[in-house]
N, C-alpha and C positions, 0 to 999 in steps of 0.2 A: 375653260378659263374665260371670265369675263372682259370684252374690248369694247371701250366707253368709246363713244362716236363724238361727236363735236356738238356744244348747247344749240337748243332752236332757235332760242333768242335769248337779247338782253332786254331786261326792263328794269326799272325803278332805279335803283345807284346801282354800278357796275355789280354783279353777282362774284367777281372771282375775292377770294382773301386774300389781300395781300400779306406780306414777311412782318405780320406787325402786331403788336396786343391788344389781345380783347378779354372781354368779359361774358360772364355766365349773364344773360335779363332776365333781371326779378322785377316784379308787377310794382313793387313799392317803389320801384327806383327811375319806372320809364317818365313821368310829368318831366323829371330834373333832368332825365336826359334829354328831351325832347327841347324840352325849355333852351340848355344850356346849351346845343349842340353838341355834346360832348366828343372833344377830337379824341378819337378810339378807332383801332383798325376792323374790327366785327365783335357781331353778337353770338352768344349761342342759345341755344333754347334745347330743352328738350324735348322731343317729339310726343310724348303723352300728356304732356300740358296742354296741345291743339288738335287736338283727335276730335273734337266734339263740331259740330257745321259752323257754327258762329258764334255771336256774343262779344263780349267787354275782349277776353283775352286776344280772338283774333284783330279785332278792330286793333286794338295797342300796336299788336304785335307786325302789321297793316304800317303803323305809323311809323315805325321804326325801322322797315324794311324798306320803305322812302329812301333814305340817307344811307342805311348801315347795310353790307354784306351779313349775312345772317351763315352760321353752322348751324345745323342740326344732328341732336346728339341725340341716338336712343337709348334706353333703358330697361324696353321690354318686352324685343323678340325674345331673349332665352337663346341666343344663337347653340351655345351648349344643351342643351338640352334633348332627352334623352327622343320627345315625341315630336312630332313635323308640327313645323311651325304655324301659329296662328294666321292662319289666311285672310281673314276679317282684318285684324291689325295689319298685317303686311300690305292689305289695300290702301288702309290708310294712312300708313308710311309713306307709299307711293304718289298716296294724293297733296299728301302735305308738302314733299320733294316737288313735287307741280307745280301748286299755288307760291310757293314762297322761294322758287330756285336758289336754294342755297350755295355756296360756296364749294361746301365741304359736307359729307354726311357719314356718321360715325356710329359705332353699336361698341357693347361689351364684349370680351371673350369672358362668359359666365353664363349661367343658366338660374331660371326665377319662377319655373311653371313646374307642375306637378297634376297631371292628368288634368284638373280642371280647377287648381289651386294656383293661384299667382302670388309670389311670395314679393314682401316688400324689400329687397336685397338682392346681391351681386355673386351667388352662388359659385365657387369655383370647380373646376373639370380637372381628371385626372389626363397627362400627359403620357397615353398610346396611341396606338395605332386605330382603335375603336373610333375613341373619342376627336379624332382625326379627320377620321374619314365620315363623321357624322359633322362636324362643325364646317369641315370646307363643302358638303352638298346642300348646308344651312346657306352658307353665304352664297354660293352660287345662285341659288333660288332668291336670294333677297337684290344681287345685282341684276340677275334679271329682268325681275317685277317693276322693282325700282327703275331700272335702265340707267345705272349711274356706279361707278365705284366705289366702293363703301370703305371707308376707313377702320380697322379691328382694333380695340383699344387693350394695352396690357391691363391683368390684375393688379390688383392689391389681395393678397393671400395673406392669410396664419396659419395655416395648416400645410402639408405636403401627402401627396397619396401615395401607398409604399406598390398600389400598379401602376405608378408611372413607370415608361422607360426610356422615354428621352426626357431632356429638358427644356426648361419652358424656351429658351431661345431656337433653340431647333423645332423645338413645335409650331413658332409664330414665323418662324423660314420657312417650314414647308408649306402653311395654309397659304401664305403668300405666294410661293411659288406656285403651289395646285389653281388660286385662285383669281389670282391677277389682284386680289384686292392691296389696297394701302396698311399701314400702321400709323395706329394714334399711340404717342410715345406719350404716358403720362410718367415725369419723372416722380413726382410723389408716392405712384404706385410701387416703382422700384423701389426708391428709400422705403417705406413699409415691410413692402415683402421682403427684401435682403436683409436691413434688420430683423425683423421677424426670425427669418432664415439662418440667420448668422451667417451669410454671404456678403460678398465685395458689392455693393451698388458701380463703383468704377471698374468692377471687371466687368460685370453687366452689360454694362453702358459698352464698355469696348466693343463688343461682341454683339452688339443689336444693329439688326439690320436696316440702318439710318435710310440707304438711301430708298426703304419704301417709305418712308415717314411724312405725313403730308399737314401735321397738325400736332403740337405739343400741349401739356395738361399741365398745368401748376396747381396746387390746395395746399390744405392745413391738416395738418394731423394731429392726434390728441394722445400724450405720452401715456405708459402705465406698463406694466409687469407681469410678468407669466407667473403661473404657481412655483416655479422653481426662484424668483425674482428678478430675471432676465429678462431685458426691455421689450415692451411687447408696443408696438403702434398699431392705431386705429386709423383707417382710412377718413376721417369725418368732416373736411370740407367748414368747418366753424372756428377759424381762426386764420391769422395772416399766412404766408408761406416761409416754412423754417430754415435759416440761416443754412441748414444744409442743402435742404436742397435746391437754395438761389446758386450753392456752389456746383453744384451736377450740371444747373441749368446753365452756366453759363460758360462753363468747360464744353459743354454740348454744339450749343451755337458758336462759341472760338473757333471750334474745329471742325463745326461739319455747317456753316454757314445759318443766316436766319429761317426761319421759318414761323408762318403765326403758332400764337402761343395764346392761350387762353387761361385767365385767371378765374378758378373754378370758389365759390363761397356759398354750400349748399343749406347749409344752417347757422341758428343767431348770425342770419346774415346781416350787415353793419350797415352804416347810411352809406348812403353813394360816395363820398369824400373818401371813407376809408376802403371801400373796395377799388374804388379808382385811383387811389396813390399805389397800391399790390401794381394796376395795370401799367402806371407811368414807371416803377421800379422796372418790371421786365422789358417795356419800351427801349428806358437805358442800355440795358445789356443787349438786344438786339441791334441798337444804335453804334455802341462798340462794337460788334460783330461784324457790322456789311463794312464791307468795300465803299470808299465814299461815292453819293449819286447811288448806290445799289437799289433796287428794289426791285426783288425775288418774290414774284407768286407763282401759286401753285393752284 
């Protein structure tokens, strides 16, 4: 089990996230944020966007970590996955964790690699004991390297595997307990996959194990139908966040207090006006949520 030590140092604007909303940074949007200053609690980025030494994106991305806590969010260790992990990449996960001391740092529970084939997508794992015991010696090795706790973020599924044999909440309790790591609670992914599922998203919720939770997820999802005509949603990040699930989220933070929360808008992403009214909307219900004077980081 991984035990995270204390940061070496601070530099640039404070490193920790505080209980508060932020946004996914797209390249089209940092002039107006910079320009504006925009008042936002962090940024997040994803980690294969800055894998390369230098250039235009780190410069920006440089600029922005001035002022803003920054999360870093990965997409393509493959933590599931069946072969040991890229160690070239994992170097430079590590390195990027270095230069840019994030707040917060976060990966998939899913899989994206196929012997020397990297798929553009979020692959999901069957729920054994196998697939178990390979994804908690993935994470150990990644808190390692890295030297920091990693945050495991839920799916979004349409399918279920008939060799599972637990279920997905007991799955993401035991890695957490084997592994010391956190949970990134995307509630968008539950509303998906329990629709999908034809499961309670509030029994879900009941039952997840809040107090590893160090980071919450919000997006858009894209309606449509399974071949039998039963609602099928797609994970897709290209529109505002739906009226359901601002209800999960804020049933979430009533009861189990705030926590940063990130408004995720991965395509036809929109001007900065409309992605930043998503982030002042969950601002609101964080604001409802503390304690007055509160402010809870993590």
């Amino acid at each position: 089990m991984f035990s995270e030590g204390s940061p070496s140092r601070q530099s640039r604007a404070d490193a920790t996230i505080p209980a508060h909303a932020g946004a996914g940074l797209k390249p089209e949007h940092i002039a107006e944020i910079l320009a504006d200053r925009a008042d936002i609690g962090f940024f997040e980025v994803h980690a294969e966007n800055y894998m390369g030494a230098g250039g235009p994106p780190h410069r920006q991305l440089e600029a922005i970590r001035q002022d803003y806590p920054l999360s870093l969010h990965g997409v393509g260790l493959s933590i599931g996955g069946e072969q040991a992990l890229d160690k070239a990449h994992l170097q430079r996960l590590a390195g990027l964790n270095r230069r840019y001391e994030p707040g917060l740092f976060s990966e998939h529970l899913a899989w994206s690699t196929h012997d020397t084939a990297y798929f553009n997508d979020l692959l999901p794992v069957p729920y054994d004991e196998a697939a178990l015991e390979r994804v908690c010696d993935h994470i150990d090795e990644v808190q390692e390297t890295v030297g920091r706790r990693m945050l495991l973020e839920n799916p979004s599924t349409y399918v279920a595997f008939e060799q599972s044999t637990m279920s997905e909440l007991d799955f993401l309790k035991e890695i957490t307990r084997r592994t010391g790591c956190g949970l990134l609670l995307d509630i968008n992914n539950v509303h998906v996959s329990c629709t999908n599922h034809q499961r309670s998203a509030e029994d879900y919720l009941a039952d997840f194990p809040l107090n590893a939770v160090g980071e919450i997820h919000l997006g858009g999802h894209a309606p449509d139908t399974d071949d039998a005509g039963r609602p099928l949603l797609i994970d897709a990040h290209d529109r505002e966040v739906d009226d359901a699930v601002w209800k999960l989220y804020e049933s979430v933070v009533r009861n189990n207090g705030p926590l940063p929360t990130l408004i995720e808008w991965d395509n036809d992403v929109p001007a900065w006006p409309v992605l930043f009214a998503e982030v002042r909307a969950a601002e609101r219900i964080l604001v409802q949520a503390a304690e007055p004077g509160l402010r809870r980081a993590v």
